[in-house]
N, C-alpha and C positions, 0 to 999 in steps of 0.2 A: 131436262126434268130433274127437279133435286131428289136426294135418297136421305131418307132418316135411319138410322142407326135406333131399334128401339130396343133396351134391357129390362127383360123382366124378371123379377125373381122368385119367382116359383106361380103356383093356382090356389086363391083364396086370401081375406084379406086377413087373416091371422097370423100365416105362416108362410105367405107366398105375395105374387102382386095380386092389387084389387081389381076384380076382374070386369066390371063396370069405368072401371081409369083407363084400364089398357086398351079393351074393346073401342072406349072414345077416341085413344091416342088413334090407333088403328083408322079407323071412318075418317076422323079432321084431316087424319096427312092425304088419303084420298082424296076426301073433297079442297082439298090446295091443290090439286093436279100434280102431286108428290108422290113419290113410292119409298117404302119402309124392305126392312129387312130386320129380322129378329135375334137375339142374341140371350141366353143368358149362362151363369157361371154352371159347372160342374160339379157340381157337391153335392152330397146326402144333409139330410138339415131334422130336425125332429117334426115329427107331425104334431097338426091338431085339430081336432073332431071339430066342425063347424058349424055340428047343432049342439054339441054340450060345449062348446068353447071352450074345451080340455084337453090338455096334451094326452097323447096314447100311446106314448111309447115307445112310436115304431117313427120310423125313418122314411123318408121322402126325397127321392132326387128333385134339385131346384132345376136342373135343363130337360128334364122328365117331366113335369108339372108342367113348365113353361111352355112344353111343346103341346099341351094341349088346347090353348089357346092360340099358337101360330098355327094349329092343324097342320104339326109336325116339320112345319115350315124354320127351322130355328139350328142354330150355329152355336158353338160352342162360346164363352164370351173372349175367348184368347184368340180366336180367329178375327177380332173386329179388330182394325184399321183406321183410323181417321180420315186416312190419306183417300179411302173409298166412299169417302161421304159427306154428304155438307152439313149434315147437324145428328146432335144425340137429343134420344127423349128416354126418362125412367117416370112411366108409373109408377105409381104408389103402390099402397099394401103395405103391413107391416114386415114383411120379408125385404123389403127396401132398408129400414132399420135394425134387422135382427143379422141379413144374410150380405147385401152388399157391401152394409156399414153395422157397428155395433155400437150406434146413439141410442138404442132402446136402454143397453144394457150402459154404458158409459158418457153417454149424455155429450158434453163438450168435451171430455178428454177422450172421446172415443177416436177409432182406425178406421179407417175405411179398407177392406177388402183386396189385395194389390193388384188384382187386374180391374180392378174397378176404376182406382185409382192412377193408373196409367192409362187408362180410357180417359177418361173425366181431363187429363192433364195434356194427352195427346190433343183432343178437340179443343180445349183452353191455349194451346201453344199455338197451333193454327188457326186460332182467328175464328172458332167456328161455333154456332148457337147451341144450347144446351138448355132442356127445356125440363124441368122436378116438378112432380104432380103430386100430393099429400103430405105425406113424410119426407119422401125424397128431397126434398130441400136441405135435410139434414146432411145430403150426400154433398151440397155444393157448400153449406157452412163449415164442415171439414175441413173440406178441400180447398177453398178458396175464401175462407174467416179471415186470414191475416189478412189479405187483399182488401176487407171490404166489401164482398159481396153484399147485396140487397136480394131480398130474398124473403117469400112470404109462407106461410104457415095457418093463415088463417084471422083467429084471435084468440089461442089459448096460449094464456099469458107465460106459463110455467113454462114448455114448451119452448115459445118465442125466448124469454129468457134466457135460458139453457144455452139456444143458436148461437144469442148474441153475446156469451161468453166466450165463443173460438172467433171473434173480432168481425162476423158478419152482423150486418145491420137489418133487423126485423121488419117491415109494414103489415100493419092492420090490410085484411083484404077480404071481401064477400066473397063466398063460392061460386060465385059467376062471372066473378072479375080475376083479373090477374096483374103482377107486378113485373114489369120489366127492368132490367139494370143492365144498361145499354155498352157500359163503357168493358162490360165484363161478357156482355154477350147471353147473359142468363134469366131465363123465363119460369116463374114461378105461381103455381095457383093452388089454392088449398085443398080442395073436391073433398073425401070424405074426412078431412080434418076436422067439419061440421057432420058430426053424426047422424043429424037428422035429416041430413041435404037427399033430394030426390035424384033420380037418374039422371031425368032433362038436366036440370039444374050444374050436376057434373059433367053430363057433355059442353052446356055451355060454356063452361068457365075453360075445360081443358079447347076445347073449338078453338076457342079467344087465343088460347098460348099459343097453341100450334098453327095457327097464322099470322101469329107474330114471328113464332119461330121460321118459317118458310119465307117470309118477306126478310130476314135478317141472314137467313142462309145467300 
């Protein structure tokens, strides 16, 4: 049975992962006859109110939040391994770009997070599938721009631009489709990169990656 390694960053899609992305991640790696294991970083991070879409002030643990979505099922993100798993998946949410990476804030000269990115690089050295759900795609243009990576985002052009600055290459892609880039190992779909997109709509598209992901694992 394979195991996916899944990183979430925090609850909510403002300040955390999107909780209709990861929910999906969750269900598709089951229904592939796959099992998951949850992970995310350590940190305190600013909050924000998710009916005034206002920061407030106060602070928020990102592996605190996350656990409310693994229903407390969830590991620190320094405990994750490569060597114990056959593939990575990162829901979206803007806590993908504010907290894993800081492409929100830095666009194509942004960092990525260092245990993010010693995750991201350990599954990239072994061979093993890596699947970006929304934003997260940002997380593999970082990481792996100079390479080339392919990798989708939807079709907000600005955005798309920005990626294709750190040397990854963009595709146009429906919310219910996704891009694959075979030679790299990476699986990419937009879901709430279209604002307007419905639930179904987002599971289909993530469904789609995450069985491509599990056939490539």
């Amino acid at each position: 049975m394979k195991t996916v390694a899944v990183v979430l960053s925090g609850c909510g899609f403002l300040d955390g992962a999107e909780i209709t992305e990861a929910i999906s991640t969750l269900i598709a790696i089951g229904q592939q006859g796959a099992t998951y294991k949850v992970f995310a970083l350590n940190k305190d991070v600013p909050e924000t109110n998710h009916l005034t879409q206002k920061p407030t002030g106060q602070k928020r643990n990102v592996l605190q939040e996350a656990a409310r979505i693994a229903r407390g099922d969830i590991q620190p993100l320094e405990n994750l391994k490569a060597q114990d798993f056959d593939a990575l998946a990162f829901p979206g949410g803007f806590g993908a770009a504010i907290h894993l990476c800081n492409f929100a804030e830095k666009g194509s000269e942004g960092q990525i997070d260092p245990q993010v990115a010693r995750v991201v690089q350990e599954f990239h050295h072994s061979g093993k599938p890596i699947v970006a759900i929304c934003i997260a795609p940002a997380i593999m243009a970082l990481a792996l721009g100079k390479k080339g990576v392919n990798v989708t985002i939807g079709e907000d052009a600005g955005t798309a631009s920005e990626l294709e600055k750190t040397g990854a290459k963009h595709q146009k892609c429906a919310v219910e489709k996704y891009v694959v880039d075979h030679s790299h190992k990476v699986i990419t779909t937009p879901a709430y990169m279209y604002g307007t997109a419905k639930p179904h709509q987002i599971f289909e598209g993530v469904s789609g990656a995450i069985s491509e992901l599990i056939k490539m694992a």
